[in-house]
C-alpha positions in Angstrom: 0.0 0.0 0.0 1.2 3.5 -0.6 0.0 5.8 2.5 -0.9 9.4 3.0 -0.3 9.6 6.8 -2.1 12.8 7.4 -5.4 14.1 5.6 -8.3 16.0 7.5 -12.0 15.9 7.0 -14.3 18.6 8.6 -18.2 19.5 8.3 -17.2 23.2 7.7 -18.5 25.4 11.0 -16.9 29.5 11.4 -17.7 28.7 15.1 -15.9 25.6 15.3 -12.9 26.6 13.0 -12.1 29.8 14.2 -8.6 29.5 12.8 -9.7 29.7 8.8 -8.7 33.4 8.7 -9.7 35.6 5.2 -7.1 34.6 3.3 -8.5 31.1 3.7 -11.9 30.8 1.3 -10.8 27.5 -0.1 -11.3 25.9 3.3 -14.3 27.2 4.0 -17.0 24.3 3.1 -17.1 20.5 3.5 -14.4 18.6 2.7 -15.3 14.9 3.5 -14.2 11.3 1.9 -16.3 11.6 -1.1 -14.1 14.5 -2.5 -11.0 12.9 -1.0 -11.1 9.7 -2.7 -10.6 10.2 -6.2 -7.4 12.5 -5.2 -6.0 9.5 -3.6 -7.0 7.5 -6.7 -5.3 9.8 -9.3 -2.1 10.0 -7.8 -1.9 6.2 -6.8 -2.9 6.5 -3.2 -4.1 3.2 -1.2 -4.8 4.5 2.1 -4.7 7.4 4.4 -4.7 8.3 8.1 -7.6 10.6 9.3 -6.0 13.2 11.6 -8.2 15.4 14.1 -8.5 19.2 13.6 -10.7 20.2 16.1 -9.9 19.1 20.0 -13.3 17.3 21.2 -13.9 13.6 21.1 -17.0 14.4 19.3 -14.9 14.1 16.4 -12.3 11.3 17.3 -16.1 9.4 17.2 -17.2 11.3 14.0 -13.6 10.1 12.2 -14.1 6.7 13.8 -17.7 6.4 11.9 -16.0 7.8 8.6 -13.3 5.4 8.6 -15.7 2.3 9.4 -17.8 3.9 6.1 -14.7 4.0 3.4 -11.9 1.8 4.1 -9.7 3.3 2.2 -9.6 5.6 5.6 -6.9 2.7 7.2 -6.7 4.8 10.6 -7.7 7.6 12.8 -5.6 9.8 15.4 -7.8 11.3 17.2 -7.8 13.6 20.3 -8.1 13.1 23.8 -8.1 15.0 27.0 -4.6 14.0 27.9 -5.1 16.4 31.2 -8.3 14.7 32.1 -8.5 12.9 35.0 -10.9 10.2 33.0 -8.1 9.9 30.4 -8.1 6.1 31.1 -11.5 5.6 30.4 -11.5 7.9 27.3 -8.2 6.0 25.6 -10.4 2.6 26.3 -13.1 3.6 24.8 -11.7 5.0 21.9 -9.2 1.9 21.5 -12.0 -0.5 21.2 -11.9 0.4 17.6 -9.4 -1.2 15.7 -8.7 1.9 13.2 -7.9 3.9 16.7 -4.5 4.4 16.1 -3.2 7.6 17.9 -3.5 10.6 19.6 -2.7 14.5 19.3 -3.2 17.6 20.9 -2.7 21.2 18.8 0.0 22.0 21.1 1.1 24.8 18.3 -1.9 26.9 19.4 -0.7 26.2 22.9 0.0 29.7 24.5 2.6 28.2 26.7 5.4 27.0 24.9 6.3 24.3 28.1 2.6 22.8 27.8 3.9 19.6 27.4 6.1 19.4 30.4 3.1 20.2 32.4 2.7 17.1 34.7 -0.7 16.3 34.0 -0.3 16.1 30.3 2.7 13.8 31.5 0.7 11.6 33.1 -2.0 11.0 30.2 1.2 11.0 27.7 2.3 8.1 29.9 -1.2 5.9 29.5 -0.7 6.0 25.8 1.6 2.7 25.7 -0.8 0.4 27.4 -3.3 1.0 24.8 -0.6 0.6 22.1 -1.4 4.6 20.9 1.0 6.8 19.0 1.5 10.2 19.6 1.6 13.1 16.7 3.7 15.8 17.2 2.5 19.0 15.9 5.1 22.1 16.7 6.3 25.2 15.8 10.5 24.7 15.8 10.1 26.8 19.1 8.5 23.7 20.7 11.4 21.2 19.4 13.5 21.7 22.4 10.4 21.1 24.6 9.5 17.5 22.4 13.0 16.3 23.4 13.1 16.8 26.9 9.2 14.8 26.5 10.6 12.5 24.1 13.7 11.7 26.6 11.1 10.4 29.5 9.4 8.3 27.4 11.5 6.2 25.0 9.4 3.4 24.8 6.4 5.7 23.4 5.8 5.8 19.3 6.0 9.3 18.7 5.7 10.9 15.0 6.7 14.4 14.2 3.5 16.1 12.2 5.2 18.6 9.1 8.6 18.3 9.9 7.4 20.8 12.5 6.9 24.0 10.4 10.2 25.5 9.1 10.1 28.8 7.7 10.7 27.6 4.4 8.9 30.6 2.5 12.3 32.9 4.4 15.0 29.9 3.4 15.7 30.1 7.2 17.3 26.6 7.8 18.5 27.3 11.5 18.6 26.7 14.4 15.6 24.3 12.8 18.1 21.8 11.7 20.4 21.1 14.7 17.1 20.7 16.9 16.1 18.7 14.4 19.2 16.2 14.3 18.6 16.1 18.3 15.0 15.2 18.0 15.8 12.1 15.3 18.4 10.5 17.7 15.5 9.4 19.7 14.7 5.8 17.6 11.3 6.1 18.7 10.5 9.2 17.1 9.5 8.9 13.3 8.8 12.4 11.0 5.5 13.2 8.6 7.1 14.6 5.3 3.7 16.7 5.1 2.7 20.8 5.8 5.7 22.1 3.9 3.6 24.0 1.0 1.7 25.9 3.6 4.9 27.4 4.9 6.6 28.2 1.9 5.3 31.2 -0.2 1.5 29.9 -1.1 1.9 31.5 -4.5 5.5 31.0 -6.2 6.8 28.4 -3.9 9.0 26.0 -6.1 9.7 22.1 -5.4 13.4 23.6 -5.0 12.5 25.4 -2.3 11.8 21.8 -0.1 14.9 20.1 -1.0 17.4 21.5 1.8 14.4 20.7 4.3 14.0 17.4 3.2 17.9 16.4 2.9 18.1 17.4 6.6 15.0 15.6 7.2 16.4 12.1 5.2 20.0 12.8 6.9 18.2 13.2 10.6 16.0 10.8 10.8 16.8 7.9 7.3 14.5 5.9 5.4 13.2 4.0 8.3 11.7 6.7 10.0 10.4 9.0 7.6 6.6 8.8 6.0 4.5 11.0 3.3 1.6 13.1 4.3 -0.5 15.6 2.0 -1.9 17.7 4.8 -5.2 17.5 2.5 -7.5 20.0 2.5 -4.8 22.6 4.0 -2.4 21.8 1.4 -4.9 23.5 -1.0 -4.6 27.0 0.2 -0.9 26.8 -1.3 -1.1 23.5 -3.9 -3.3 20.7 -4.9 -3.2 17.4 -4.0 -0.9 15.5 -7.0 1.2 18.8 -6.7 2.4 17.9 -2.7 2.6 13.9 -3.5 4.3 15.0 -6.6 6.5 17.2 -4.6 8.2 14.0 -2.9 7.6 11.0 -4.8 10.4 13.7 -7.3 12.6 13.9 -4.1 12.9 10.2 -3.2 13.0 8.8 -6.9 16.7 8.5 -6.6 17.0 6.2 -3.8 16.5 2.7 -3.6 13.3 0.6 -4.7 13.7 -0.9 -1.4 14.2 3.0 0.9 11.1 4.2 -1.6 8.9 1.3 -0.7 9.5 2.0 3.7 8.7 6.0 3.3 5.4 5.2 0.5 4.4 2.1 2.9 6.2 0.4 5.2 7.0 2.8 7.8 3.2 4.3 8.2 2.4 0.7 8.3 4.3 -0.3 11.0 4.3 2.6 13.4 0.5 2.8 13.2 0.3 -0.3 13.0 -2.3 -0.3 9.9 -4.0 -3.1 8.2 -4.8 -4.0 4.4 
């Protein structure tokens, strides 16, 4: 199978998706499985992970429901109160289903930049394991210092880094985004989305040039192994369509190995989510 580890579907709502700013039309109206799945199709697509965008377990249900529906939809990361005493019982509940693969929390919009070294977001972090959960990093590169003090307590936790955590791509700014980088990827359990980097590159003249000194520290830090493809579908559209971001690096990674291509399409998502045909 060849994977699209991160895809969003929403019931468009200005109340519930305050973030859409003006600039941000295209967004602004359903965007379900129905228009998903022949964008998948086209550009040779098998399966994708559902990833949350709103933080209420009204919709870690909702994408549970979807993915049931089209199986095409191969998992869901979902969101959870990790600060709520009930954590437990939410994490069972939600893990019941087999497509249940992982959690996240939109630590980006976080106005603390320590919020996840806050000890009761520890403590539901911690009961991800013994429900064999992932955990998606989204960040700024602010917050990449934070994730590897987190990362460091918790090495036997799956942990994926969402859109190789935002990089100013559209000012060419490479550091000090690369050396936290190459610290986060010495951690083995920490795996990295190829996915988000339109959307921070300049939305109307970006060039597929522009992603190439991202992604060679990106291969470099973290290999073949531990490296998967995202489109970041619908967001992706405000900046590029869906073919053009696959496109983007199925170009990069044509010059490796049959075998390194198959683990960054496949293999990888397959394993760390743990996803079935």
């Amino acid at each position: 199978m060849r994977i699209d580890t991160h895809q969003h579907f929403w019931r468009y709502d200005p109340v519930q998706y305050t973030w859409m700013g003006p600039n941000m039309e295209v967004l602004k109206k359903d965007h379900l499985p129905e228009q998903l799945q022949p964008l998948i199709r086209d550009s040779a697509i098998d399966g994708t992970v559902a990833v949350q965008a709103r933080q209420t377990l009204e919709e870690s249900q909702w994408l549970l429901e979807l993915a049931a529906r089209f199986p095409f939809i191969k998992g869901v990361v979902g969101w959870v109160d990790l600060r709520g005493l009930d954590v437990k019982d939410q994490l069972q509940k939600l893990a019941s289903h087999s497509k249940f693969r992982g959690v996240r929390h939109i630590v980006q919009d976080e106005p603390n930049d320590q919020f996840m070294l806050h000890a009761d977001f520890l403590r539901g972090l911690g009961r991800l394991a013994a429900f064999d959960l992932t955990y998606d990093l989204l960040l700024y590169p602010r917050h990449l210092p934070v994730a590897v003090e987190v990362v460091k307590r918790f090495p036997t936790q799956s942990f994926v880094l969402d859109h190789i955590s935002k990089p100013l791509i559209k000012k060419h700014e490479l550091a000090p985004w690369d050396a936290q980088i190459r610290r986060l990827a010495k951690f083995q359990n920490v795996y990295c989305k190829i996915s988000g980097m339109v959307t921070e590159a300049d939305w109307q003249h970006w060039k597929p040039s522009d992603f190439k000194p991202y992604l060679d520290v990106i291969l470099e830090s973290f290999g073949t192994n531990r490296v998967m493809i995202g489109s970041d579908w619908p967001v992706c559209t405000l900046a590029a369509s869906y073919s053009q971001v696959i496109q983007i690096v199925a170009d990069y990674i044509e010059g490796l190995s049959k075998d390194e291509q198959e683990h960054i399409w496949s293999v990888n998502a397959t394993q760390f989510y743990k996803l079935h045909s």
